[in-house]
N, CA, C, O and CB atoms as a CASP TS submission, in Angstrom:
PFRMAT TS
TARGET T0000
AUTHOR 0000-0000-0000
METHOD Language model
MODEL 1
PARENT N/A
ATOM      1  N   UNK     1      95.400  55.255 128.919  1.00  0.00           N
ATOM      2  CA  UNK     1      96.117  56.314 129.611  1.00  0.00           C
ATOM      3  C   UNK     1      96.651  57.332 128.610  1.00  0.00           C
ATOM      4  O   UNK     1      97.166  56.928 127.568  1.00  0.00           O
ATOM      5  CB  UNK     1      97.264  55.732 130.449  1.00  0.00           C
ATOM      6  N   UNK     2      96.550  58.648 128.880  1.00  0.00           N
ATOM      7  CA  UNK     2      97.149  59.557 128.060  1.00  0.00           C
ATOM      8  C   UNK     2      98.389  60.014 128.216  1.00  0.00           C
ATOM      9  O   UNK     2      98.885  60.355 129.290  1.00  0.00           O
ATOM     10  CB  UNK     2      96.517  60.473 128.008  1.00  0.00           C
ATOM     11  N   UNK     3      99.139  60.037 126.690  1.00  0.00           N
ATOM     12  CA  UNK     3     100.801  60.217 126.965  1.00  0.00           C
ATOM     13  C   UNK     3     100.785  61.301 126.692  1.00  0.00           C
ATOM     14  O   UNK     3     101.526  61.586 125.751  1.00  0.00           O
ATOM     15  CB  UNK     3     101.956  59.470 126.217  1.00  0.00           C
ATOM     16  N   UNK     4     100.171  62.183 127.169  1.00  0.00           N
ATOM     17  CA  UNK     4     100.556  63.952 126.828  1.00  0.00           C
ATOM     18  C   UNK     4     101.103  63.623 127.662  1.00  0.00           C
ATOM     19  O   UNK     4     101.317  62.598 128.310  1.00  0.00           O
ATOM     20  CB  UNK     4      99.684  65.430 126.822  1.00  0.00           C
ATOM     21  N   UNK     5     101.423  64.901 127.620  1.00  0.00           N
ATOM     22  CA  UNK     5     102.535  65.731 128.821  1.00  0.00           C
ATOM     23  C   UNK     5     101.690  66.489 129.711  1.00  0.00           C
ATOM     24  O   UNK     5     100.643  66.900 129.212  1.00  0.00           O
ATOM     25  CB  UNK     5     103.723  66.961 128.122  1.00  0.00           C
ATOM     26  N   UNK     6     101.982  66.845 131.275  1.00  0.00           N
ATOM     27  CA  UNK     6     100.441  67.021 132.110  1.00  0.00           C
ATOM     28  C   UNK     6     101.671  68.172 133.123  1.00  0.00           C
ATOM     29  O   UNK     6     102.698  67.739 133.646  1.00  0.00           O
ATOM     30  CB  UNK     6      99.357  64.990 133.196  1.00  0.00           C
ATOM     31  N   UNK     7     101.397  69.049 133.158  1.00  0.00           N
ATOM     32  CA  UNK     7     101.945  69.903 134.205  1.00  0.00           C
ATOM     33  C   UNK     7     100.764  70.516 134.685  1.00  0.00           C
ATOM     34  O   UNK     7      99.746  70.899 134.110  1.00  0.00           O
ATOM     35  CB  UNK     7     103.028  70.929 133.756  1.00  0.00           C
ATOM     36  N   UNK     8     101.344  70.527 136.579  1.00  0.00           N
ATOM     37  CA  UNK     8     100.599  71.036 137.235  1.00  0.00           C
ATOM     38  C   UNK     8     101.039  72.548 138.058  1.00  0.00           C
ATOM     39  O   UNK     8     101.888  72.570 138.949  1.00  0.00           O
ATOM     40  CB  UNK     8     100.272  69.983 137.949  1.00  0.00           C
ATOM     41  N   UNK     9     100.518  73.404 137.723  1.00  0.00           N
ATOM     42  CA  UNK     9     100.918  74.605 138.379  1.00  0.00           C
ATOM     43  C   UNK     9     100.337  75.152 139.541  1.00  0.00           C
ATOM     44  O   UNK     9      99.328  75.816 139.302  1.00  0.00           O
ATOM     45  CB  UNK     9     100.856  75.486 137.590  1.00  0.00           C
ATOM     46  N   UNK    10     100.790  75.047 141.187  1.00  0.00           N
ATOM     47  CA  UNK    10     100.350  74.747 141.993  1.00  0.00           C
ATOM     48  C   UNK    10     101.514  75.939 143.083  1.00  0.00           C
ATOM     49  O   UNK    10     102.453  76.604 142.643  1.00  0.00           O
ATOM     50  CB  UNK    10     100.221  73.104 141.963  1.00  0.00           C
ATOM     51  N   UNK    11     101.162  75.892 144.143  1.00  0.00           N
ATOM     52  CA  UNK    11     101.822  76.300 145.393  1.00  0.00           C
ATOM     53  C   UNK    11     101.070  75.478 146.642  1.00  0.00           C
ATOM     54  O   UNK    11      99.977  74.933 146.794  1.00  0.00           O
ATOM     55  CB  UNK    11     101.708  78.004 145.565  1.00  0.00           C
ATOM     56  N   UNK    12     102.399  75.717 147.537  1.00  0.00           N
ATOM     57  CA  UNK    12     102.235  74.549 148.961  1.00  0.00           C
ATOM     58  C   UNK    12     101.181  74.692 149.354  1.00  0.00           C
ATOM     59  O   UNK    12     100.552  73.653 149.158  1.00  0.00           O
ATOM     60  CB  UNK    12     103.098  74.647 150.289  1.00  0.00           C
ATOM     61  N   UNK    13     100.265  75.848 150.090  1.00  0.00           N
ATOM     62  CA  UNK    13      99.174  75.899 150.247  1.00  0.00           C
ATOM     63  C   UNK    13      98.131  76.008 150.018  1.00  0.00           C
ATOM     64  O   UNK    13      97.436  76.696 150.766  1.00  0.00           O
ATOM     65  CB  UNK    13      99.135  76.110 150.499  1.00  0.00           C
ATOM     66  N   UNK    14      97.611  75.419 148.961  1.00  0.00           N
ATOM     67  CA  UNK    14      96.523  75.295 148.164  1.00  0.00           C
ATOM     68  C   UNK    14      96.118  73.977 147.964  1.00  0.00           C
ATOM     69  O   UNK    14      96.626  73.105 147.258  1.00  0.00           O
ATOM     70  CB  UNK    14      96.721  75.876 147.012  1.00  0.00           C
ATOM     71  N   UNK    15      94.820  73.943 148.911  1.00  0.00           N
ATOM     72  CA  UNK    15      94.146  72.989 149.084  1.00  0.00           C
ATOM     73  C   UNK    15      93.615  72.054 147.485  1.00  0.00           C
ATOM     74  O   UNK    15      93.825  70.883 147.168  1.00  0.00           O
ATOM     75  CB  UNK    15      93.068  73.634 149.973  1.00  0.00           C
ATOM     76  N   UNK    16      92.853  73.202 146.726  1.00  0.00           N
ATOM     77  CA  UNK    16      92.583  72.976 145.292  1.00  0.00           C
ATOM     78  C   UNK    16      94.208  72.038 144.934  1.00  0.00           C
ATOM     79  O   UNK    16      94.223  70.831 144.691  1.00  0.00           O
ATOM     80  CB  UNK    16      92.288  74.770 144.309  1.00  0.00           C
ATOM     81  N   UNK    17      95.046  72.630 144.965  1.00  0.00           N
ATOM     82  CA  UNK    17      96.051  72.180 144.153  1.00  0.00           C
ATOM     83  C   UNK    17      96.493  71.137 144.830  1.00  0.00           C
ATOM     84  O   UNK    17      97.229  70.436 144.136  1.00  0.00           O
ATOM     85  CB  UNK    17      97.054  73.094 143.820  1.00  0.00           C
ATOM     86  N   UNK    18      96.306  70.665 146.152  1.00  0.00           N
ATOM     87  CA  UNK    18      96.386  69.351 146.869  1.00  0.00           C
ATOM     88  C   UNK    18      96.047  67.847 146.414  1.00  0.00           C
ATOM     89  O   UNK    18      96.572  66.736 146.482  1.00  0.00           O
ATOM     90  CB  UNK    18      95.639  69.539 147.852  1.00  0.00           C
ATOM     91  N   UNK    19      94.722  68.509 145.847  1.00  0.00           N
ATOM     92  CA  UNK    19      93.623  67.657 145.351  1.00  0.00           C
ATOM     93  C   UNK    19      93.610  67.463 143.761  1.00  0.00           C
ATOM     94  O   UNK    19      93.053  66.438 143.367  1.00  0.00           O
ATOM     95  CB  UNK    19      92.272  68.293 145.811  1.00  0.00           C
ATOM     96  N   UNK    20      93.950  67.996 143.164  1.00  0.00           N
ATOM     97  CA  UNK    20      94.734  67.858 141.914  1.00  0.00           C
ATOM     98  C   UNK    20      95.400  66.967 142.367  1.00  0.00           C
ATOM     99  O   UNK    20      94.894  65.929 142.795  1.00  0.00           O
ATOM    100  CB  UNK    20      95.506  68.954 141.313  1.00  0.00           C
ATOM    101  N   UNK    21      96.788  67.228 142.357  1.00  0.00           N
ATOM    102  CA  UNK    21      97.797  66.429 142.886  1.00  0.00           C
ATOM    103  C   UNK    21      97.529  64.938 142.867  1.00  0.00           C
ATOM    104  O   UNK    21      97.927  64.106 142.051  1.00  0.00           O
ATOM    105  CB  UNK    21      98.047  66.853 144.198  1.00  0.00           C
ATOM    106  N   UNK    22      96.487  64.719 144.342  1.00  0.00           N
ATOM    107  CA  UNK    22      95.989  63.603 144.740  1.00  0.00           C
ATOM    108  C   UNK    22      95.208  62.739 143.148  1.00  0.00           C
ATOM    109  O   UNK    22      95.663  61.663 142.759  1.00  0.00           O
ATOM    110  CB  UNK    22      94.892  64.079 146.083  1.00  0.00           C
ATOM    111  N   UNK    23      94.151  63.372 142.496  1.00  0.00           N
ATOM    112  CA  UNK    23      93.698  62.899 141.484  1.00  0.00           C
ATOM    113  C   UNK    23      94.428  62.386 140.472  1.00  0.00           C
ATOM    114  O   UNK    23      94.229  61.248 140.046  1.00  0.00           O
ATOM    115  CB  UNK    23      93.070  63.607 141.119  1.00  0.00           C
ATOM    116  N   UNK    24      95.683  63.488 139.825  1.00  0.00           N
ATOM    117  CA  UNK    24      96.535  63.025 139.341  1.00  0.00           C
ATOM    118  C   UNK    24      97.152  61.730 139.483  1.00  0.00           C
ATOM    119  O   UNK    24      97.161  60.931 138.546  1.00  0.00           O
ATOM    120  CB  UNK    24      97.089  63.707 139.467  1.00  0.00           C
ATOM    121  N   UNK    25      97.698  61.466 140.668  1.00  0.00           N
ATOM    122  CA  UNK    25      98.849  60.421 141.311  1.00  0.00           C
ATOM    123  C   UNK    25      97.220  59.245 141.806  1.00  0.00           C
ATOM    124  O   UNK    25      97.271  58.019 141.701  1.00  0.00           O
ATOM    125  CB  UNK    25     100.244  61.406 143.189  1.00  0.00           C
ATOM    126  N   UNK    26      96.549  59.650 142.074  1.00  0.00           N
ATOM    127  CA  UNK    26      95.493  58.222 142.062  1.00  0.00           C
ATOM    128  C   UNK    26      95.408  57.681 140.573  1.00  0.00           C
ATOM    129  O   UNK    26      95.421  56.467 140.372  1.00  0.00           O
ATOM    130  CB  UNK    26      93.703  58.619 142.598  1.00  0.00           C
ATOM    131  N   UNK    27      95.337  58.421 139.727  1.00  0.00           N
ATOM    132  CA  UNK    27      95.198  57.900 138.408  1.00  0.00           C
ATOM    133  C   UNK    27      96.611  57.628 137.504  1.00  0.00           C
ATOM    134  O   UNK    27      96.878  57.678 136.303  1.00  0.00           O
ATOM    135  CB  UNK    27      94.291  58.910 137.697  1.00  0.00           C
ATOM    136  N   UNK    28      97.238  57.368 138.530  1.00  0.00           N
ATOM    137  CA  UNK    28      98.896  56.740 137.977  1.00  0.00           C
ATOM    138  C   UNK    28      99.318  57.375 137.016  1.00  0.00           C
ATOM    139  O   UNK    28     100.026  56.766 136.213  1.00  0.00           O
ATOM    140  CB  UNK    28      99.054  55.250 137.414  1.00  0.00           C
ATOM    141  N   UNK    29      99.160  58.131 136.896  1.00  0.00           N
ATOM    142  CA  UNK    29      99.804  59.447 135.579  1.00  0.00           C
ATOM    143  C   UNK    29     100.648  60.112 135.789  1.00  0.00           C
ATOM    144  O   UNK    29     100.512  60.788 136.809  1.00  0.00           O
ATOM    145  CB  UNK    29      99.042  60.562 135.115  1.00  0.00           C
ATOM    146  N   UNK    30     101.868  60.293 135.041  1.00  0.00           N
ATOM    147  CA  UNK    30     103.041  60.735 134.882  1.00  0.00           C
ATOM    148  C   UNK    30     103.237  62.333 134.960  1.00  0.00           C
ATOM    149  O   UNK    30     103.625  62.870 133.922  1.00  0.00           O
ATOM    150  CB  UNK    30     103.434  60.194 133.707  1.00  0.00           C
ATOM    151  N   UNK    31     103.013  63.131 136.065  1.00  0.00           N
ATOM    152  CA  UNK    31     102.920  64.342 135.762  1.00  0.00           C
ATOM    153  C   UNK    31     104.155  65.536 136.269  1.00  0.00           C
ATOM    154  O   UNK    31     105.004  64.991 136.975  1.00  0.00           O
ATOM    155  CB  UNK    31     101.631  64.574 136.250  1.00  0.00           C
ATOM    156  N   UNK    32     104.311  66.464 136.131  1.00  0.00           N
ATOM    157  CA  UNK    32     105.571  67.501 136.561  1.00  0.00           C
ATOM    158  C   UNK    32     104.610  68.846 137.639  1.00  0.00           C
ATOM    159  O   UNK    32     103.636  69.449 137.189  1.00  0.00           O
ATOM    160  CB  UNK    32     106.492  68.395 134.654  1.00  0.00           C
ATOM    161  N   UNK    33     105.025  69.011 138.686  1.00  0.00           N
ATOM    162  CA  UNK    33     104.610  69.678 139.877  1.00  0.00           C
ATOM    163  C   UNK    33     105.664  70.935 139.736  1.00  0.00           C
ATOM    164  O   UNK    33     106.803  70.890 140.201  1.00  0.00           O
ATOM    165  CB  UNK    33     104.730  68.679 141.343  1.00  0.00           C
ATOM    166  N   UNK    34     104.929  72.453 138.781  1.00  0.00           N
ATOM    167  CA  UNK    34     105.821  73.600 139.133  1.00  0.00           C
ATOM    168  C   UNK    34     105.056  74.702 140.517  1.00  0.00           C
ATOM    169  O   UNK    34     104.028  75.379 140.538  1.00  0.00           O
ATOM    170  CB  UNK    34     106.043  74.532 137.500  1.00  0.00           C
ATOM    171  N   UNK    35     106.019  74.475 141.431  1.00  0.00           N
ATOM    172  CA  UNK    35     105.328  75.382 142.166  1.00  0.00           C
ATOM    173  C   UNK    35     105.940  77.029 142.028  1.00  0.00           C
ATOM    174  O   UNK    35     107.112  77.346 141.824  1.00  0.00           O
ATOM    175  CB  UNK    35     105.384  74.801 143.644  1.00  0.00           C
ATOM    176  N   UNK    36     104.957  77.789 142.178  1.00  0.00           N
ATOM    177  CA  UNK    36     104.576  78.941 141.437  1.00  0.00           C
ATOM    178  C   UNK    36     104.678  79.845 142.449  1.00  0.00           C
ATOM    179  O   UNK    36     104.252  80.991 142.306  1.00  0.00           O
ATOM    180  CB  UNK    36     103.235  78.925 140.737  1.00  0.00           C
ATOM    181  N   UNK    37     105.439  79.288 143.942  1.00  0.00           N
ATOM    182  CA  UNK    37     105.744  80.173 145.079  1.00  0.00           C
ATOM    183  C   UNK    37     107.375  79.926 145.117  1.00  0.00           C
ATOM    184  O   UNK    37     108.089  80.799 145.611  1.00  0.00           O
ATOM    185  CB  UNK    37     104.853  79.735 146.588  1.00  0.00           C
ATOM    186  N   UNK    38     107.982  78.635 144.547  1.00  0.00           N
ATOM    187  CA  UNK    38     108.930  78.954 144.861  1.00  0.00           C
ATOM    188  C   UNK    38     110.154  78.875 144.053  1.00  0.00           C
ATOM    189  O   UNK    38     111.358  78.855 144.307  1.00  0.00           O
ATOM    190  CB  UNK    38     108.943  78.507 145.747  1.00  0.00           C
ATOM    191  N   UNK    39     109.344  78.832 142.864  1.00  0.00           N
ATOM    192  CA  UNK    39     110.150  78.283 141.413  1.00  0.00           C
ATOM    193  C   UNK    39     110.114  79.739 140.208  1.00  0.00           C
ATOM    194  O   UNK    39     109.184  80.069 139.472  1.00  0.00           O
ATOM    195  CB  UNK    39     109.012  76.586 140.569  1.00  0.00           C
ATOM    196  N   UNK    40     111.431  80.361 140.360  1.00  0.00           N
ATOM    197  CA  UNK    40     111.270  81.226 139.434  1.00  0.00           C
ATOM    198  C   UNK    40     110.854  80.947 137.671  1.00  0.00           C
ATOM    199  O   UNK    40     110.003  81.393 136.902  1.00  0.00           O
ATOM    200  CB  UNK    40     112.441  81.809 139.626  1.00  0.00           C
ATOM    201  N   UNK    41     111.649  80.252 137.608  1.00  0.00           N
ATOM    202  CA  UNK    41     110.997  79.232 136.273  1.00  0.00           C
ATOM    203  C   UNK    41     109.715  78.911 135.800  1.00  0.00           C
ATOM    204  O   UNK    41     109.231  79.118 134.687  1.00  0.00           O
ATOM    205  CB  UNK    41     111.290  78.009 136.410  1.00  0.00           C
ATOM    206  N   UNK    42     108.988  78.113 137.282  1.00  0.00           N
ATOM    207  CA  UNK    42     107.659  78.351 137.167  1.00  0.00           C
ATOM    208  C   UNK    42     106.643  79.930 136.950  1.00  0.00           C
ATOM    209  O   UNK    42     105.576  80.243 136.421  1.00  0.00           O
ATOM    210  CB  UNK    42     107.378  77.733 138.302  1.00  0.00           C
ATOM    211  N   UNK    43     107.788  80.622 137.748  1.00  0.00           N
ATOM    212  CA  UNK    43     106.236  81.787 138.279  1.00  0.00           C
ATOM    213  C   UNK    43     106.696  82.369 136.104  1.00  0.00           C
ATOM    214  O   UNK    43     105.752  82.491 135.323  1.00  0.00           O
ATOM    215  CB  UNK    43     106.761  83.959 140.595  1.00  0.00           C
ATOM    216  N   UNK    44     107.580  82.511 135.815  1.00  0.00           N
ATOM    217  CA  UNK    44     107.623  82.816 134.090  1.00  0.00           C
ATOM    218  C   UNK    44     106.556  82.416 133.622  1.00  0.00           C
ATOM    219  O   UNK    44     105.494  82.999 133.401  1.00  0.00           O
ATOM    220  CB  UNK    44     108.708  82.120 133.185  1.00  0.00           C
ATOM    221  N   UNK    45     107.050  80.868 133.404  1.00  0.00           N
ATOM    222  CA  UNK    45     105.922  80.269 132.791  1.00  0.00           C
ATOM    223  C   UNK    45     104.493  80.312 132.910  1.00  0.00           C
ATOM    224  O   UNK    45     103.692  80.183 131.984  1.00  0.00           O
ATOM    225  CB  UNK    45     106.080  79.317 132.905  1.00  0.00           C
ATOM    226  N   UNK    46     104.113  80.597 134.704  1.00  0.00           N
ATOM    227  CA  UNK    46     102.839  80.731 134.760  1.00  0.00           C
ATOM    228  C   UNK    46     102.405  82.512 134.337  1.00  0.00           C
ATOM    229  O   UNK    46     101.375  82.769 133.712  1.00  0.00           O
ATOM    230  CB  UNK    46     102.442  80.173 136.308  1.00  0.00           C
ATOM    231  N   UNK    47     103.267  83.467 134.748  1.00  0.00           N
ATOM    232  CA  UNK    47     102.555  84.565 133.639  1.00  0.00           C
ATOM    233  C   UNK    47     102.389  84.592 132.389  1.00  0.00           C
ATOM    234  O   UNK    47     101.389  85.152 131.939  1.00  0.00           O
ATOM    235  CB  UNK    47     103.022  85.585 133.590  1.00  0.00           C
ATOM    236  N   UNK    48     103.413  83.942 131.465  1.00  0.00           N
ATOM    237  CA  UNK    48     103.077  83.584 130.013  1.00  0.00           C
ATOM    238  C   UNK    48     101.961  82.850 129.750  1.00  0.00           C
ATOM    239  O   UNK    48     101.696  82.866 128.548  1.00  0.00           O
ATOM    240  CB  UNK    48     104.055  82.887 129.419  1.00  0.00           C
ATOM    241  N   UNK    49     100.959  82.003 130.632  1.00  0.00           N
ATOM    242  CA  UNK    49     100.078  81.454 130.783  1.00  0.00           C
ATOM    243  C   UNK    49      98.779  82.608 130.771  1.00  0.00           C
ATOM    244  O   UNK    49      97.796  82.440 130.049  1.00  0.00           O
ATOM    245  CB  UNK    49     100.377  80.638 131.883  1.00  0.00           C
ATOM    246  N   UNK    50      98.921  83.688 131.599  1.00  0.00           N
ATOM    247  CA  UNK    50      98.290  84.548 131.790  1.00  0.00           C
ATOM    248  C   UNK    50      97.403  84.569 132.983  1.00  0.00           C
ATOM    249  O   UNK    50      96.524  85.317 133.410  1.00  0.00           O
ATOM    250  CB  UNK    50      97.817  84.687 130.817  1.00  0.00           C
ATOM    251  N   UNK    51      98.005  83.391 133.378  1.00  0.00           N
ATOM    252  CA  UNK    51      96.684  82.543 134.408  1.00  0.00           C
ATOM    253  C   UNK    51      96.549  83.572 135.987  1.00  0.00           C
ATOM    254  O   UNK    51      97.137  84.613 136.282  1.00  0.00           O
ATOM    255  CB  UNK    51      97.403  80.370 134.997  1.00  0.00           C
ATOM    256  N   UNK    52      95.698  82.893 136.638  1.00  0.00           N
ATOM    257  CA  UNK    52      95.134  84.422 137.667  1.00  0.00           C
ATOM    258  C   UNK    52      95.645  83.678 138.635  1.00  0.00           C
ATOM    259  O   UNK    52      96.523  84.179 139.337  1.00  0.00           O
ATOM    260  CB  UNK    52      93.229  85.068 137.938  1.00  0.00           C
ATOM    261  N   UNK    53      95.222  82.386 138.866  1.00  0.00           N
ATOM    262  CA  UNK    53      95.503  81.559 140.440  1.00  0.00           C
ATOM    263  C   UNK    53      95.880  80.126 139.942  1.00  0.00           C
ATOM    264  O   UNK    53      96.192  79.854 138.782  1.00  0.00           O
ATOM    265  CB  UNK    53      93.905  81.435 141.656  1.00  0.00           C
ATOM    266  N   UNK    54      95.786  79.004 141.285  1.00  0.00           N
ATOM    267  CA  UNK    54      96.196  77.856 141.118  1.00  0.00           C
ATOM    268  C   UNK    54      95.100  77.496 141.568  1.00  0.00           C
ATOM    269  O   UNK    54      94.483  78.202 142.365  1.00  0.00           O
ATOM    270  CB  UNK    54      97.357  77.400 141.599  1.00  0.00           C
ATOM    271  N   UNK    55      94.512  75.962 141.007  1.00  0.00           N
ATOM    272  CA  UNK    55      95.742  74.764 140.235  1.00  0.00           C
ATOM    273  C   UNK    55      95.595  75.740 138.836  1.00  0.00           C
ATOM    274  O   UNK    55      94.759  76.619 138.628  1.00  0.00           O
ATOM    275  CB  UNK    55      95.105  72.488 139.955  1.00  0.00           C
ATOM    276  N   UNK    56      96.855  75.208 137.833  1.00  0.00           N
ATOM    277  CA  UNK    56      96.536  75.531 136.518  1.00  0.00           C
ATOM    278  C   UNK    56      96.729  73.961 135.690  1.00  0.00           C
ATOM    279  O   UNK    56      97.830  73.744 135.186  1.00  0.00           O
ATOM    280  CB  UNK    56      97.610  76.864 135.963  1.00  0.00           C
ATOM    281  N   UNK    57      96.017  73.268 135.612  1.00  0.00           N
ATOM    282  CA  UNK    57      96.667  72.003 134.838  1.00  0.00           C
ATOM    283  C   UNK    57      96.870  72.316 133.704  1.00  0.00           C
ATOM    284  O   UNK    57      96.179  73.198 133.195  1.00  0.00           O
ATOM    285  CB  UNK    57      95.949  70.779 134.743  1.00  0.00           C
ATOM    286  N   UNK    58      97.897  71.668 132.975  1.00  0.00           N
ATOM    287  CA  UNK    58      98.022  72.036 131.514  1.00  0.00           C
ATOM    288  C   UNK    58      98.323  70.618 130.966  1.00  0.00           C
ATOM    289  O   UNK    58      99.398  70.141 131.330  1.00  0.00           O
ATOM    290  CB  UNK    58      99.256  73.228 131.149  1.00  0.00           C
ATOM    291  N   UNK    59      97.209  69.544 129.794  1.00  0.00           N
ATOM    292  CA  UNK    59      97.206  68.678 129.461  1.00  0.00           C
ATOM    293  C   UNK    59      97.614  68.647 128.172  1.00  0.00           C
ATOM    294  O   UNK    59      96.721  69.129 127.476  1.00  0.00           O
ATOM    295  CB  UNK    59      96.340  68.284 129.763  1.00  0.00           C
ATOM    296  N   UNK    60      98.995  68.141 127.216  1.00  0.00           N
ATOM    297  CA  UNK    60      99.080  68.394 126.040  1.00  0.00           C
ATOM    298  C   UNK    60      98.749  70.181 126.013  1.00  0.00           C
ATOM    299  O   UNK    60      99.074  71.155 126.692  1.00  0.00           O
ATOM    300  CB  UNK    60      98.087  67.344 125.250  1.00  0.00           C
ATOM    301  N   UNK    61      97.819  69.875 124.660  1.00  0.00           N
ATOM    302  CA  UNK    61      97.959  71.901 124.259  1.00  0.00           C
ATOM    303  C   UNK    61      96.205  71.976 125.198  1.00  0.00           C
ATOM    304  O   UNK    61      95.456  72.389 124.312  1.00  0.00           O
ATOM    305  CB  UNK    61      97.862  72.678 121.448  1.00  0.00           C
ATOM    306  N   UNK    62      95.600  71.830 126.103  1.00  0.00           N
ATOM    307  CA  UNK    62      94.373  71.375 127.004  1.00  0.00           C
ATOM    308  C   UNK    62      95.154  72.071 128.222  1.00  0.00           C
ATOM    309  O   UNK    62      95.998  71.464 128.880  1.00  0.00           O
ATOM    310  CB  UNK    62      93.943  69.459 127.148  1.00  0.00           C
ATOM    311  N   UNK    63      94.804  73.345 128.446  1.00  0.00           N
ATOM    312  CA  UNK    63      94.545  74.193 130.192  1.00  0.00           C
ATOM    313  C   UNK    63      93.123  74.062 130.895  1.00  0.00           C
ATOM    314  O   UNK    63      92.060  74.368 130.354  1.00  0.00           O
ATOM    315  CB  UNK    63      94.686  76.085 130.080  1.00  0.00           C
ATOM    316  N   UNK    64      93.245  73.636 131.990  1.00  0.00           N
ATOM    317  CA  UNK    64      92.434  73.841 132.656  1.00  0.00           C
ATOM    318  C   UNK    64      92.957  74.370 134.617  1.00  0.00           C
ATOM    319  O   UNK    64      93.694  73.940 135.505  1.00  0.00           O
ATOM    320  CB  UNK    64      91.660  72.540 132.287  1.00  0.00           C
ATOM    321  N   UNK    65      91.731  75.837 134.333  1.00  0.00           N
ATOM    322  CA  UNK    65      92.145  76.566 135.998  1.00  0.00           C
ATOM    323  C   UNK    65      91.320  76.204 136.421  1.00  0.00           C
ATOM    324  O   UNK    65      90.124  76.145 136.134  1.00  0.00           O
ATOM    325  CB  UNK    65      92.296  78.078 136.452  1.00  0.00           C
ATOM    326  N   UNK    66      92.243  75.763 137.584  1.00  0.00           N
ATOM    327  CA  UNK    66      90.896  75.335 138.935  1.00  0.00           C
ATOM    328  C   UNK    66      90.783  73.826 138.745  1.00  0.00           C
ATOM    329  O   UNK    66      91.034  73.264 137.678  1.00  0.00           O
ATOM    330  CB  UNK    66      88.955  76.146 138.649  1.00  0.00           C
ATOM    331  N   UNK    67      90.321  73.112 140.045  1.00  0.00           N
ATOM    332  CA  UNK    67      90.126  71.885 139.911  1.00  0.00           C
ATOM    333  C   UNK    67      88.888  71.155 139.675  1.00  0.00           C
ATOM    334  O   UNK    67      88.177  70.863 140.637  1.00  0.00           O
ATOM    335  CB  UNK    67      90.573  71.512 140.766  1.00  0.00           C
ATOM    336  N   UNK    68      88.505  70.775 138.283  1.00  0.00           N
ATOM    337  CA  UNK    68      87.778  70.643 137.919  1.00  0.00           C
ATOM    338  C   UNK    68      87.747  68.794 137.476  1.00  0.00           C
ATOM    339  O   UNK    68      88.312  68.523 136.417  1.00  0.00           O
ATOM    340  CB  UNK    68      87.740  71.748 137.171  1.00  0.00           C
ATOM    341  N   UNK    69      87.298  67.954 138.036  1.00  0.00           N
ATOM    342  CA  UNK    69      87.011  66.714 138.357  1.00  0.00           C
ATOM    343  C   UNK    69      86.513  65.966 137.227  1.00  0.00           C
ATOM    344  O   UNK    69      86.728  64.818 136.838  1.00  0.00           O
ATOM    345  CB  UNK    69      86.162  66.695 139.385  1.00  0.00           C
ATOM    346  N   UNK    70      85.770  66.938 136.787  1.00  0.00           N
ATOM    347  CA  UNK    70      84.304  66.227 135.551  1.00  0.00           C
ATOM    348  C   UNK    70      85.331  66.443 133.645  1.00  0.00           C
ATOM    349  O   UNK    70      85.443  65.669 132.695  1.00  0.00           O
ATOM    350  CB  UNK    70      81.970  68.075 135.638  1.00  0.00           C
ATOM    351  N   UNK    71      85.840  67.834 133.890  1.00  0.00           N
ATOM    352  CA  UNK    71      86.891  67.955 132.876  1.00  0.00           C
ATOM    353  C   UNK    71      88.262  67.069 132.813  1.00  0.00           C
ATOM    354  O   UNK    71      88.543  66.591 131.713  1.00  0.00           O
ATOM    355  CB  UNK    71      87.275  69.274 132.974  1.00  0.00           C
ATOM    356  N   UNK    72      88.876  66.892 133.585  1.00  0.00           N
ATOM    357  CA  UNK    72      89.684  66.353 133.876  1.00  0.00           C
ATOM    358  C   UNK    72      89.358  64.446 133.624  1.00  0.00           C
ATOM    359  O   UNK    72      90.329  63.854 133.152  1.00  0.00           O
ATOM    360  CB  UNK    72      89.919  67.015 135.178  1.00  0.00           C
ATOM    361  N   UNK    73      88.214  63.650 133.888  1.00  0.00           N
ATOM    362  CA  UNK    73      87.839  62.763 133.539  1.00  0.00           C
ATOM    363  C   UNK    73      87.704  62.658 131.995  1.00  0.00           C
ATOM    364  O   UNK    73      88.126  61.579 131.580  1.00  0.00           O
ATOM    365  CB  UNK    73      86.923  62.626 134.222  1.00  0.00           C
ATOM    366  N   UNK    74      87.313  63.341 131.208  1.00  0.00           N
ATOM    367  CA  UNK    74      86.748  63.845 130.407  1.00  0.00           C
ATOM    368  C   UNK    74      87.738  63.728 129.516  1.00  0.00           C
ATOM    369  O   UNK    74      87.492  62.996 128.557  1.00  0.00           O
ATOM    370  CB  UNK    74      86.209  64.951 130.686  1.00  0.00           C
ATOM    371  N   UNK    75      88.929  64.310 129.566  1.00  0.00           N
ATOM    372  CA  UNK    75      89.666  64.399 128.574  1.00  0.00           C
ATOM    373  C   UNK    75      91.069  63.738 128.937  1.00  0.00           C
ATOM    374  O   UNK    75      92.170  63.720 128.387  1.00  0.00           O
ATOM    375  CB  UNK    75      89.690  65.774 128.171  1.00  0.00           C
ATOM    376  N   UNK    76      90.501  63.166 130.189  1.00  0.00           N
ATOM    377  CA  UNK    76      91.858  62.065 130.584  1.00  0.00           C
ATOM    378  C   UNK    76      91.232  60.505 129.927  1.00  0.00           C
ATOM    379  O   UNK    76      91.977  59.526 129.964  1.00  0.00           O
ATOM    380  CB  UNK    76      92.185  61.907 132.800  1.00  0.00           C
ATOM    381  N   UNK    77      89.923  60.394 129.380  1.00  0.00           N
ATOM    382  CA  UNK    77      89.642  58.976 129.242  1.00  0.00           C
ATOM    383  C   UNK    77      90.681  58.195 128.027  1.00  0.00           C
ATOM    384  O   UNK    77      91.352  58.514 127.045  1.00  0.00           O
ATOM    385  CB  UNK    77      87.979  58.876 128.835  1.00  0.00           C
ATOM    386  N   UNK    78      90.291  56.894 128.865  1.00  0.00           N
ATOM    387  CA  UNK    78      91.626  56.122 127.687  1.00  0.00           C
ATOM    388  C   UNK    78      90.758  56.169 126.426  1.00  0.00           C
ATOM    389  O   UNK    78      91.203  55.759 125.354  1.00  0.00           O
ATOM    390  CB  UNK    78      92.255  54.079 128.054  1.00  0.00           C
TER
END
């Protein structure tokens, strides 16, 4: 299991970012949920990101936009 640090940058209605979520928490991993509709804190952080939409995962110093399944395996392996 990886002890980075795993934030997910997400809003309520976003299916993509649902499913994150779900992948995340199936794979028992310790992660922080900023939502980016209703968290001023978050929406900062996510323009300093530069990022366009959600999900934005951010693994250790490892971003990945969009929910991407095959990456996310990939660099989550133990």
């Amino acid at each position: 299991m990886t002890t980075q640090r795993i934030t997910l940058y997400s809003t309520g209605n976003c299916p993509h970012c649902r499913q994150a979520r779900q992948y995340l928490e199936r794979r028992g991993l310790q992660f922080q949920v900023l939502d980016v509709q209703r968290n001023v804190r978050a929406q900062k952080a996510f323009a300093r990101l530069g990022a366009r939409g959600v999900p934005v995962i951010v693994i250790g110093a490892t971003r990945i936009d969009g929910f991407d399944r095959r990456r996310l395996d990939a660099l989550l392996q133990p």
